[in-house]
PAKOLMAR-253666 format. One record per residue (C-alpha): residue in three letters; x, y, z. Coordinates in steps of 0.1 Angstrom, whole numbers, plus 2048, in hexadecimal, padded with zeros to 3 digits. Layout:
! residues N
timar ala&px X&py Y&pz Z
...
This chain:
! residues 468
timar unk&px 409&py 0EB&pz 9F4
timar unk&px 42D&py 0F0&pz 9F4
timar unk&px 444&py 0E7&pz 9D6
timar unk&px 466&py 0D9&pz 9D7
timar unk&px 481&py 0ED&pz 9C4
timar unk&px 484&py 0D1&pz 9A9
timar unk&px 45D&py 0D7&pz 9A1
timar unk&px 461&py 100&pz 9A0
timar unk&px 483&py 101&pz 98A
timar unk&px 473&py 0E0&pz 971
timar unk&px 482&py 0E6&pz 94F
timar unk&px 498&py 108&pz 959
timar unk&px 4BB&py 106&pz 94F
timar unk&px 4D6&py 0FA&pz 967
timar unk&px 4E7&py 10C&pz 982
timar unk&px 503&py 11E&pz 979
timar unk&px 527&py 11C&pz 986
timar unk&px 530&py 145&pz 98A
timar unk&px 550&py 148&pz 9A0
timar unk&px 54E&py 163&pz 9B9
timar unk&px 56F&py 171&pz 9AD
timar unk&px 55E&py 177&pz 98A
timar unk&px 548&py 193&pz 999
timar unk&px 563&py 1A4&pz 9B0
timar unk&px 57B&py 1A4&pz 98C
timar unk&px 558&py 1B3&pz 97A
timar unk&px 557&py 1CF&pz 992
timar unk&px 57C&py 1DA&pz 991
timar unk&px 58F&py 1EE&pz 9AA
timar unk&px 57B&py 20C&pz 9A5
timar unk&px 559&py 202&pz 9AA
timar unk&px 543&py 214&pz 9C8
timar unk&px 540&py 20A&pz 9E8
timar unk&px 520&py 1F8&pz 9F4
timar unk&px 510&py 20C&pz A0E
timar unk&px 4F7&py 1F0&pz A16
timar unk&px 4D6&py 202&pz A2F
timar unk&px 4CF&py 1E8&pz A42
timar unk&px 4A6&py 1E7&pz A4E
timar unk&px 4B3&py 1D1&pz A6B
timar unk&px 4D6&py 1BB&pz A76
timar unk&px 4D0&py 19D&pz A67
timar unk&px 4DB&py 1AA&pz A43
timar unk&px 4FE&py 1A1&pz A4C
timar unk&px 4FE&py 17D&pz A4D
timar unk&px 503&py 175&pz A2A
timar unk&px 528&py 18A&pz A2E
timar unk&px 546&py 18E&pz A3C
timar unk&px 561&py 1A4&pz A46
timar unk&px 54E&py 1C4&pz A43
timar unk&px 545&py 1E5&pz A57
timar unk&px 527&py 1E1&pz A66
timar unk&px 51D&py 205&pz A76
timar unk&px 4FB&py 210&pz A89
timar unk&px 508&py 235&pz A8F
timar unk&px 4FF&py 24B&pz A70
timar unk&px 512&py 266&pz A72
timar unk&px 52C&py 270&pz A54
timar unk&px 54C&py 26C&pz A6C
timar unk&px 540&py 246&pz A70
timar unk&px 53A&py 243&pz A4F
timar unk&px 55B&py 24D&pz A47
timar unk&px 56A&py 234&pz A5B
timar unk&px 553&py 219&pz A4A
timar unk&px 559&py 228&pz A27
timar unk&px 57D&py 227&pz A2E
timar unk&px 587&py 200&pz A3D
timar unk&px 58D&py 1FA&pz A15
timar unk&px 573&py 1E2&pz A11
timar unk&px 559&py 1DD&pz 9F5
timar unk&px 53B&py 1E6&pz A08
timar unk&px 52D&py 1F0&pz A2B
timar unk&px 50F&py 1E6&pz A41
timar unk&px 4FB&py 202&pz A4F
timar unk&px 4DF&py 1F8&pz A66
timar unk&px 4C4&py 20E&pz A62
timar unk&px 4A9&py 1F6&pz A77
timar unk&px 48F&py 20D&pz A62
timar unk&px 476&py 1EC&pz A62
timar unk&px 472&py 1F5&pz A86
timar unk&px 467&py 218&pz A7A
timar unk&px 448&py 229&pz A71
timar unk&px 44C&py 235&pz A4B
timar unk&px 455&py 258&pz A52
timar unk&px 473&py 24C&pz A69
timar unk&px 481&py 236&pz A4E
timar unk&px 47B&py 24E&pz A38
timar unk&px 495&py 265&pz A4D
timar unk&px 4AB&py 24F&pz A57
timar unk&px 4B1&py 241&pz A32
timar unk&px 4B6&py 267&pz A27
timar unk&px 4CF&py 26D&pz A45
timar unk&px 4E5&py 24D&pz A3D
timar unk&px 4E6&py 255&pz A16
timar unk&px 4F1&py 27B&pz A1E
timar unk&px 50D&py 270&pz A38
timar unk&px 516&py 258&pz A20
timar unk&px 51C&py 272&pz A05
timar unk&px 529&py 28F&pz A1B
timar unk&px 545&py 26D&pz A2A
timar unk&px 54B&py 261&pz A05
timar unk&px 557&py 281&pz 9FA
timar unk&px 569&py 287&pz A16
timar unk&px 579&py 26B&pz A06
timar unk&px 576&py 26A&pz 9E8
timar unk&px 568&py 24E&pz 9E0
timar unk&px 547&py 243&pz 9CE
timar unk&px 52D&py 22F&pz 9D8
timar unk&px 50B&py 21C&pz 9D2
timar unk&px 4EE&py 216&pz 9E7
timar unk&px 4DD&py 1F2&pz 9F2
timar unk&px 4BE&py 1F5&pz A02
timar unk&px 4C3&py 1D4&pz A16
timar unk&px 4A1&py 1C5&pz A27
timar unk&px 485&py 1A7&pz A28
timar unk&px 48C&py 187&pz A15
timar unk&px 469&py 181&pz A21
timar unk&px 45C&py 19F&pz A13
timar unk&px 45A&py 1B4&pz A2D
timar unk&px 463&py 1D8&pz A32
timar unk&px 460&py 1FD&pz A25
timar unk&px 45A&py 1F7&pz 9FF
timar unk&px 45C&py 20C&pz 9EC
timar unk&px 461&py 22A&pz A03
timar unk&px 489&py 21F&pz A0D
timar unk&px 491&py 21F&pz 9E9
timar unk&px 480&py 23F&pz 9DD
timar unk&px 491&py 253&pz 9F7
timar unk&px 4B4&py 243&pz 9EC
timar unk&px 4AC&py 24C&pz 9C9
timar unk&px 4A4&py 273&pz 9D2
timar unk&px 4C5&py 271&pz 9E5
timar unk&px 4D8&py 265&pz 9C8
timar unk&px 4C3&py 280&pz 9B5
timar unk&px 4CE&py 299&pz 9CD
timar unk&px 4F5&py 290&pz 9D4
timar unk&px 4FE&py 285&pz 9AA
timar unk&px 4E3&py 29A&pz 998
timar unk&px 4D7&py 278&pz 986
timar unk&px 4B7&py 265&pz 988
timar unk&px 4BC&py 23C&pz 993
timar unk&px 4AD&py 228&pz 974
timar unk&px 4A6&py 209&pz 987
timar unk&px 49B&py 1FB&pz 9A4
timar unk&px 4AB&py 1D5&pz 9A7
timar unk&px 491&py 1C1&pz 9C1
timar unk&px 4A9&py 1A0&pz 9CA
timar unk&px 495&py 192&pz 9EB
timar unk&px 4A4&py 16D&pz 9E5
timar unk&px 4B7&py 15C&pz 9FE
timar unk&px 4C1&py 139&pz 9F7
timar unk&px 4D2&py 133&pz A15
timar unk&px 4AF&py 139&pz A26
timar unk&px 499&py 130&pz A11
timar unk&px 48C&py 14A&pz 9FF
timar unk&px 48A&py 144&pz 9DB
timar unk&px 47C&py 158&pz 9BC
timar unk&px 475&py 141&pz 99D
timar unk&px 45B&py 14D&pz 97F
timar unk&px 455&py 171&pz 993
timar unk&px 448&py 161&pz 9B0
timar unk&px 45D&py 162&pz 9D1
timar unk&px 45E&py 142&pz 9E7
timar unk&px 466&py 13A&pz A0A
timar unk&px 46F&py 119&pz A19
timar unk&px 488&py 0FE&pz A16
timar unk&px 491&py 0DE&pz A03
timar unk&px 486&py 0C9&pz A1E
timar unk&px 460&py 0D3&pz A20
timar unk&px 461&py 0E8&pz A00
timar unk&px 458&py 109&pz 9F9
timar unk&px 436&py 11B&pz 9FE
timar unk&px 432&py 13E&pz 9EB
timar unk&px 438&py 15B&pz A01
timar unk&px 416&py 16B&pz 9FD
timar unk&px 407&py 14D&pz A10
timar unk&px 424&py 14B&pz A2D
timar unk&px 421&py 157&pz A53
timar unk&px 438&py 175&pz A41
timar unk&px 41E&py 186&pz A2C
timar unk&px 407&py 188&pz A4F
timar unk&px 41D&py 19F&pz A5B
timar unk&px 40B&py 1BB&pz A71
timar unk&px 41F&py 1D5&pz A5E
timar unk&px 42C&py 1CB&pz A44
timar unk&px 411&py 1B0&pz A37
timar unk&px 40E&py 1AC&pz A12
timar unk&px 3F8&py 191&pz 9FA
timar unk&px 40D&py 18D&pz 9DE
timar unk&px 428&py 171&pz 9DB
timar unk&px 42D&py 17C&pz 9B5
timar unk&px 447&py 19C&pz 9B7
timar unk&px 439&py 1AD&pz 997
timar unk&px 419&py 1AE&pz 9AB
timar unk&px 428&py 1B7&pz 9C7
timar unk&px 435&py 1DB&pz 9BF
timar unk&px 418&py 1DC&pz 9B5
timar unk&px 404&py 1DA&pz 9D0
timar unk&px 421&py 1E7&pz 9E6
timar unk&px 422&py 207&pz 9D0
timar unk&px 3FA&py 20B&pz 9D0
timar unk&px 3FA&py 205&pz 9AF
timar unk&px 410&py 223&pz 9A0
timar unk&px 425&py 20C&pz 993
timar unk&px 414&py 1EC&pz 983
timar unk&px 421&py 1C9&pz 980
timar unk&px 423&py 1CA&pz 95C
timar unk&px 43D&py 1E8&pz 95F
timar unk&px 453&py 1D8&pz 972
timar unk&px 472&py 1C6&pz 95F
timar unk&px 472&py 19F&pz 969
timar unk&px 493&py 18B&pz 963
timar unk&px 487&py 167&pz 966
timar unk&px 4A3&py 14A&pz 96D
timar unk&px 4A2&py 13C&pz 948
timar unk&px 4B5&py 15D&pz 93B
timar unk&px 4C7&py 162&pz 959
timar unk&px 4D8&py 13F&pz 956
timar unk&px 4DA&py 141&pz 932
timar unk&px 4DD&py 165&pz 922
timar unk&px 4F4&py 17D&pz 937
timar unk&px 4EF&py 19A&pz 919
timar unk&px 4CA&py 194&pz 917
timar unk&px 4CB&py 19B&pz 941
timar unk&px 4DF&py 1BA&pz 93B
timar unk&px 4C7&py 1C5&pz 920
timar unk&px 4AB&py 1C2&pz 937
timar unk&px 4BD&py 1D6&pz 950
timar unk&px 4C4&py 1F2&pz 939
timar unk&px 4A3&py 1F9&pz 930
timar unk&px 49A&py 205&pz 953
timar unk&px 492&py 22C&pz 956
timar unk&px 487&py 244&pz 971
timar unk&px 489&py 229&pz 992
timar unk&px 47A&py 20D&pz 97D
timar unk&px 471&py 1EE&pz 992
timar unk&px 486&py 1CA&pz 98A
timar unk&px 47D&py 1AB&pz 995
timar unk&px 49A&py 18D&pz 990
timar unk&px 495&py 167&pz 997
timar unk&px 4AE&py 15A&pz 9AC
timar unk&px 4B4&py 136&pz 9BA
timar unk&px 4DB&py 131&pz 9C4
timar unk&px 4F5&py 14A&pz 9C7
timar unk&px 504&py 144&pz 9A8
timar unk&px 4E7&py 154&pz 99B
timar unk&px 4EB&py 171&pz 9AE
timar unk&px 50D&py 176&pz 99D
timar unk&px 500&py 171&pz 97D
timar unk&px 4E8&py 18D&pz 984
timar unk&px 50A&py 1A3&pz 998
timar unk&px 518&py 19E&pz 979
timar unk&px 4FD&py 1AB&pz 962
timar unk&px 4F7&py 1C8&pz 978
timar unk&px 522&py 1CC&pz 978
timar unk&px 51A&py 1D0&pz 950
timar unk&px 4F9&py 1E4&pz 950
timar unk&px 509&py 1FC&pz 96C
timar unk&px 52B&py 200&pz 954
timar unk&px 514&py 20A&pz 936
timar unk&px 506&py 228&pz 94A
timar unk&px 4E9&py 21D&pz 95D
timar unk&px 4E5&py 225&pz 980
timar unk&px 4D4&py 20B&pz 99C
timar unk&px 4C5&py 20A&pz 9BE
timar unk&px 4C3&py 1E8&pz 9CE
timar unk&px 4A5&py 1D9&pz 9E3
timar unk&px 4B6&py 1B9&pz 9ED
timar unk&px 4B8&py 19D&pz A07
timar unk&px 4D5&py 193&pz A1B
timar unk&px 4EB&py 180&pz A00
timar unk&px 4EA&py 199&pz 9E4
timar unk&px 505&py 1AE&pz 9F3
timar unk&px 51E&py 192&pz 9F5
timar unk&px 518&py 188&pz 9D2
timar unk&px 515&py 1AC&pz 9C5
timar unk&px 53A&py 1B3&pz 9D3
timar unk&px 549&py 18F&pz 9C9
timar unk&px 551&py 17E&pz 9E9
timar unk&px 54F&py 15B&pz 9F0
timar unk&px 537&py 14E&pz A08
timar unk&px 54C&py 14B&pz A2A
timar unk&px 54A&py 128&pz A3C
timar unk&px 53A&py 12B&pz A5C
timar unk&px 54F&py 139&pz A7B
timar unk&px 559&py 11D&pz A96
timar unk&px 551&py 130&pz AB6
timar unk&px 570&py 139&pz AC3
timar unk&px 564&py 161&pz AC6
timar unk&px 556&py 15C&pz ADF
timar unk&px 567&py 16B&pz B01
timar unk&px 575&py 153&pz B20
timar unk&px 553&py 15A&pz B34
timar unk&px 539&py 142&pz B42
timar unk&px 515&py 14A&pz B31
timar unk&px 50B&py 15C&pz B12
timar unk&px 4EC&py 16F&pz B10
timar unk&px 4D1&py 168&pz AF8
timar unk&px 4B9&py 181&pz AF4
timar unk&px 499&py 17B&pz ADE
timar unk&px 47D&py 18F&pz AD0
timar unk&px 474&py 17E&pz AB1
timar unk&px 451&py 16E&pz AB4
timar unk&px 44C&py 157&pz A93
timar unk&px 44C&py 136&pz A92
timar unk&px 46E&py 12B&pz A8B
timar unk&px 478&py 13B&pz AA7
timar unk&px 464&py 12D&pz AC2
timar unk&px 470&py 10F&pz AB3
timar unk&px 48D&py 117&pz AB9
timar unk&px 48C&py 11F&pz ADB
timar unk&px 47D&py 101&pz AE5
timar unk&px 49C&py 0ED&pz AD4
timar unk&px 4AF&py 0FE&pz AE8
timar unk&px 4A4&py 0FC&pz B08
timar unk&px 4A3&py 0D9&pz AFE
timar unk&px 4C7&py 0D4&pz AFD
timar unk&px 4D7&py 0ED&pz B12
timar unk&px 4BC&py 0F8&pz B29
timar unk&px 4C9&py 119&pz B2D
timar unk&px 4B7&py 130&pz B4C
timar unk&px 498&py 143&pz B3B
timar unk&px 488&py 165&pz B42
timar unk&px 46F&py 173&pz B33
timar unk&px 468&py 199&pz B2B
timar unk&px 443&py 199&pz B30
timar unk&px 431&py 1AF&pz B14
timar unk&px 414&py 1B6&pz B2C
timar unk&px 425&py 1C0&pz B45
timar unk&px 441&py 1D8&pz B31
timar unk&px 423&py 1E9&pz B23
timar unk&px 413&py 1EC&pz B49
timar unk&px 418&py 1FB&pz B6C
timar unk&px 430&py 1E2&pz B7A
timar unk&px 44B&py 1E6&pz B5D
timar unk&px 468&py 1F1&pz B72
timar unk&px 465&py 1D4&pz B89
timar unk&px 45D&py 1BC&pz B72
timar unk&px 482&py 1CA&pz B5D
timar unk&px 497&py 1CB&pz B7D
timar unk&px 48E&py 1A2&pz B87
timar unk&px 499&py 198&pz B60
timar unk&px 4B6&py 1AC&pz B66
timar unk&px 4C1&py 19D&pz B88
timar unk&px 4B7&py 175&pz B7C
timar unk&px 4C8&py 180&pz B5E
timar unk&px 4E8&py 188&pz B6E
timar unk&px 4EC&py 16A&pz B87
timar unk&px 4E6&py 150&pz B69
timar unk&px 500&py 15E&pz B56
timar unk&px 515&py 153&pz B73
timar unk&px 50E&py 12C&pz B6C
timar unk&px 504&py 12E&pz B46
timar unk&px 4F3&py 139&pz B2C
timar unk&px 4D2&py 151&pz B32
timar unk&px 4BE&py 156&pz B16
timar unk&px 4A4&py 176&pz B1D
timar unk&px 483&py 176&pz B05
timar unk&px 464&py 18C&pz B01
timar unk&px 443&py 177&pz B08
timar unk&px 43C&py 15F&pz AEB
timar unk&px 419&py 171&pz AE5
timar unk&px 41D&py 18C&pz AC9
timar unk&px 40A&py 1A9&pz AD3
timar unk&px 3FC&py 1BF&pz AB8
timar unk&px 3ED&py 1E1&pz AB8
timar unk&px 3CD&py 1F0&pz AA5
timar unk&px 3E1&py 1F2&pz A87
timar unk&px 402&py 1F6&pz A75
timar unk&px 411&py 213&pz A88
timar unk&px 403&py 206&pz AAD
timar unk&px 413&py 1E4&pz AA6
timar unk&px 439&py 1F9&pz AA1
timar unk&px 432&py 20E&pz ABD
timar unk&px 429&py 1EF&pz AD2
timar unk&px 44D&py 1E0&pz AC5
timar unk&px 461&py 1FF&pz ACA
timar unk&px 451&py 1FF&pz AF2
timar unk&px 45C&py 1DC&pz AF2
timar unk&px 47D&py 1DB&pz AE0
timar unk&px 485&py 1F9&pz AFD
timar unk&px 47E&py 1E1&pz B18
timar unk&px 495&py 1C8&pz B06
timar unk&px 4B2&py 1E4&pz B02
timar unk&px 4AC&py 1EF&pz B25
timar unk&px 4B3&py 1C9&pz B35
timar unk&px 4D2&py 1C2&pz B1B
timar unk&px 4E0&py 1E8&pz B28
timar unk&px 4E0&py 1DC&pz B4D
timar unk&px 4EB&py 1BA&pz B4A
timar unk&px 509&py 1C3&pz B35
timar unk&px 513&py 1DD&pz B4F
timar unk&px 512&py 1C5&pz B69
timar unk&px 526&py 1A4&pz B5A
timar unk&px 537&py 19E&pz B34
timar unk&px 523&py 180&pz B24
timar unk&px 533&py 168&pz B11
timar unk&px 522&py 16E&pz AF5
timar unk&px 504&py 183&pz AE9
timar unk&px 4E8&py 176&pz ACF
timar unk&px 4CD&py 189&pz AC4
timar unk&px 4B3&py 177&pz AB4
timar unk&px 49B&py 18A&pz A9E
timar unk&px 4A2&py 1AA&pz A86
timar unk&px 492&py 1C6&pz A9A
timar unk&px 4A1&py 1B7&pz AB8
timar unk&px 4C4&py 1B7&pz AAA
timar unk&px 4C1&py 1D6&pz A9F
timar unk&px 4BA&py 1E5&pz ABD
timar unk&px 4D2&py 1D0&pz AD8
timar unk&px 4EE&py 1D5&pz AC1
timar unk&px 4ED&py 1FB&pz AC0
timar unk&px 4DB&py 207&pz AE3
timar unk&px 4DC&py 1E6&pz AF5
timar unk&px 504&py 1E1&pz AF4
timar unk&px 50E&py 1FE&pz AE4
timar unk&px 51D&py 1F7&pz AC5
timar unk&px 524&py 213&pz AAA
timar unk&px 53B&py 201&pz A96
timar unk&px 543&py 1DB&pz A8F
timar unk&px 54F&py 1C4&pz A77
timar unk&px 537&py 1A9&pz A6C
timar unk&px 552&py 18C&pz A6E
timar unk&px 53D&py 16F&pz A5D
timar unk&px 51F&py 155&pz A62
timar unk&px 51F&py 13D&pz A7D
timar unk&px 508&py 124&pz A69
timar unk&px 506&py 121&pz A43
timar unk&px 4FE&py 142&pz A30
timar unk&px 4EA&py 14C&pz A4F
timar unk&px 4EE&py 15E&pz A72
timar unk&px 50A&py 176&pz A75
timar unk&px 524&py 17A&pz A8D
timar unk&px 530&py 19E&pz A96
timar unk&px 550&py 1AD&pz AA8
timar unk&px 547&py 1CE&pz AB6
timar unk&px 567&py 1E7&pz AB2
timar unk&px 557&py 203&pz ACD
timar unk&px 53D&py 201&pz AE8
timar unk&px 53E&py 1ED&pz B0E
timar unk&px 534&py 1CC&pz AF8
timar unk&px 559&py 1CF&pz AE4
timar unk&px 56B&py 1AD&pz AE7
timar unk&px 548&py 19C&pz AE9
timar unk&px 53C&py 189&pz ACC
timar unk&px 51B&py 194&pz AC0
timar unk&px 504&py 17D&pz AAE
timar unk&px 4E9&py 189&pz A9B
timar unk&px 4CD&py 16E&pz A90
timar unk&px 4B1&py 175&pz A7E
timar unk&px 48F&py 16B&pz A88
timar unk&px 487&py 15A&pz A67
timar unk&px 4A4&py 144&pz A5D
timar unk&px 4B3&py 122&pz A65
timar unk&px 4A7&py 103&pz A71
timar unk&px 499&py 0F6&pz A90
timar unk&px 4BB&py 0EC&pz AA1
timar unk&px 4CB&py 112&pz A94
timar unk&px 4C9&py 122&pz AB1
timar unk&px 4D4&py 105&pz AC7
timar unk&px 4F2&py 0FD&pz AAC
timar unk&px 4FF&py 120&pz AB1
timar unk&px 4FD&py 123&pz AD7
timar unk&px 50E&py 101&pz AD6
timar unk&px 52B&py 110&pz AC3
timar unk&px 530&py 130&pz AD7
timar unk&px 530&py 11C&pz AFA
timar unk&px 546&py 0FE&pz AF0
């Protein structure tokens, strides 16, 4: 039965009132760089006015590392990887990183960016960022930070145990949500102390792992930094976190802990990064990206709930033409065809309005974890391929992705784009809007919308914006 938020935070101490400003003074002028590895897009939405690359090489990391800003977005899409790819591709980005930073000479940190839901490669993606800053500084990480909270999603961590939902119909523990079902990445345990446990196979236990509930985090910013110091040799750390204030109270202990001598890695949803750096939470953007063209393209992969909802608000009130990428038939014989008529509808409905292009509605699954990503990847091609050869043949007026792996993989094979600047969120904390700098897509707004967040009407809302 879900619980409203008044229910889960009964007798905790009140929010707090922690000015952005106060964590971007903490860190000082001389503070590294973010370099944020993004599992898939959707990472981005909580910021803005950052590089946003999907090339890895150390020449593009040079350009990120050098825009002067506090942090960059590397999209990794490693959730759409079997574990020895993300394994590879984690170790790649860190050793570009380096090799541009001291090209540079600059320092920087690492944020292991992925699932509010819980989803992802844990703990592999931090263990192999923790032998690369063992390998590039000659020092050992003493702590892991685990931060999944997103408020402006609903994702919540209160007493250990991480929530999703909303204030409306409450929240439901994330052990028991359509998230922990995952074919991959399925887990049982809402509790996060529990959870690296069970994610780690039990080498590390849940009563090793350092939880910071909300009561000290509201009311003891020493006692936090204390906590925080005790970690040694990648020790896991669990945090409650409602609001964002709290995640500056928590930026600013780690500001403190990280100032004393001790050295973190961060496994963190979307929102950490903005409050770790101090910036303010941008209002949402009005639209007017978006190019003097007829249509915009929406292209959608995700298959939970939210966003079938979605859809069918949409086609509700704007009743855009509809293709669908048949799953059965990309995996079968008459593939090509079936890819060349999507392509050809595709391009004549941009002509009149908007087109949105989705993957059939039933998820298929293979025989077990590994099967079900190579079933994606086979899709997610077909995807690419369609987005490729529309884009060739007319300039949308906007692109949307909906759905991590999907953005992921139309934003850097689909339309090209090596480097970008996230420029903010088109709705409320959520669903990011970027400007590609390189690529046939530059001068085309790109919007990248996760699967798993916003309302009903979000979709709708933001497709309404971009074709006003």
């Amino acid at each position: 039965m879900p619980q409203t938020l008044d229910e889960l935070t009964a007798g905790l101490p009140a929010p707090l009132d922690v000015p952005a400003q106060a964590v971007a003074d903490a860190a000082g002028e001389n503070s590294r760089i973010l370099v944020v590895l993004d599992d898939d897009p959707t990472g981005t939405q909580s910021v803005a006015d950052l590089p946003v690359l999907t090339d890895f090489t150390p020449e593009s990391l040079e350009w990120g590392l050098s825009q002067g800003c506090p942090a960059i977005y590397v999209m990794t899409n490693s959730r759409s990887l079997d574990p020895e790819a993300a394994a590879a591709i984690n170790r790649e980005v860190a050793d570009a990183a380096y090799e541009a930073a001291g090209r540079l000479g600059v320092q920087i940190a690492f944020v292991s960016r992925s699932d509010s839901t819980l989803r992802g490669h844990f703990p592999l993606e931090p263990q192999v960022l923790a032998d690369a800053v063992r390998r590039h500084e000659g020092r050992n990480v003493d702590g892991i930070v685990i931060v999944p909270a997103f408020g402006d999603a609903g994702r919540i961590t209160v007493h250990g145990v991480h929530y999703a939902g909303n204030p409306t119909d409450g929240y439901t523990p994330a052990g028991e949500t359509e998230f922990a079902r995952d074919a991959t990445f399925g887990y049982r345990s809402s509790d996060l102390r529990e959870w690296v446990e069970e994610k780690t196979g039990g080498a590390t236990k849940a009563s090793e792992v350092i939880a910071i509930d909300l009561a000290t985090l509201r009311t003891d910013l020493d006692a936090v930094v204390a906590q925080l110091r005790e970690a040694s040799d990648a020790r896991p750390s669990v945090v409650d976190i409602v609001d964002e204030a709290d995640l500056r109270q928590l930026s600013l202990a780690l500001q403190q802990a990280e100032d004393a001598g001790s050295t973190f890695l961060y496994r963190v949803g979307p929102p950490f990064g903005r409050a770790r750096i101090g910036q303010d939470v941008h209002p949402p953007l009005d639209g007017s990206q978006a190019t003097d063209a007829v249509g915009g393209l929406i292209v959608v992969g995700s298959h939970v709930s939210m966003t079938t909802r979605q859809l069918d608000a949409l086609r509700e009130r704007r009743t855009p033409t509809e293709l669908e990428i048949d799953v059965a038939q990309v995996l079968g014989e008459g593939r090509d065809a079936h890819l060349d008529a999507v392509v050809e509808q595709a391009i004549r409905g941009l002509a009149k309005g908007n087109v949105v292009v989705r993957t059939s509605r039933t998820l298929v699954t293979g025989a077990d974890a590994q099967s079900s990503l190579a079933l994606s990847r086979a899709v997610s091609t077909a995807v690419v391929e369609v987005v490729q050869r529309i884009l060739a043949a007319s300039k949308p007026r906007f692109v949307i992705a909906k759905g991590g792996i999907t953005s992921s993989d139309v934003a850097s094979r689909g339309l090209g784009i090596k480097r970008a600047f996230v420029r903010g969120p088109m709705l409320p904390g959520i669903v990011s809007l970027w400007e590609p700098m390189d690529g046939p897509a530059q001068g085309i707004p790109y919007i990248v919308f996760a699967g798993n967040v916003g309302g009903p009407e979000s979709l709708a809302d933001v497709v309404d914006k971009l074709s006003a």
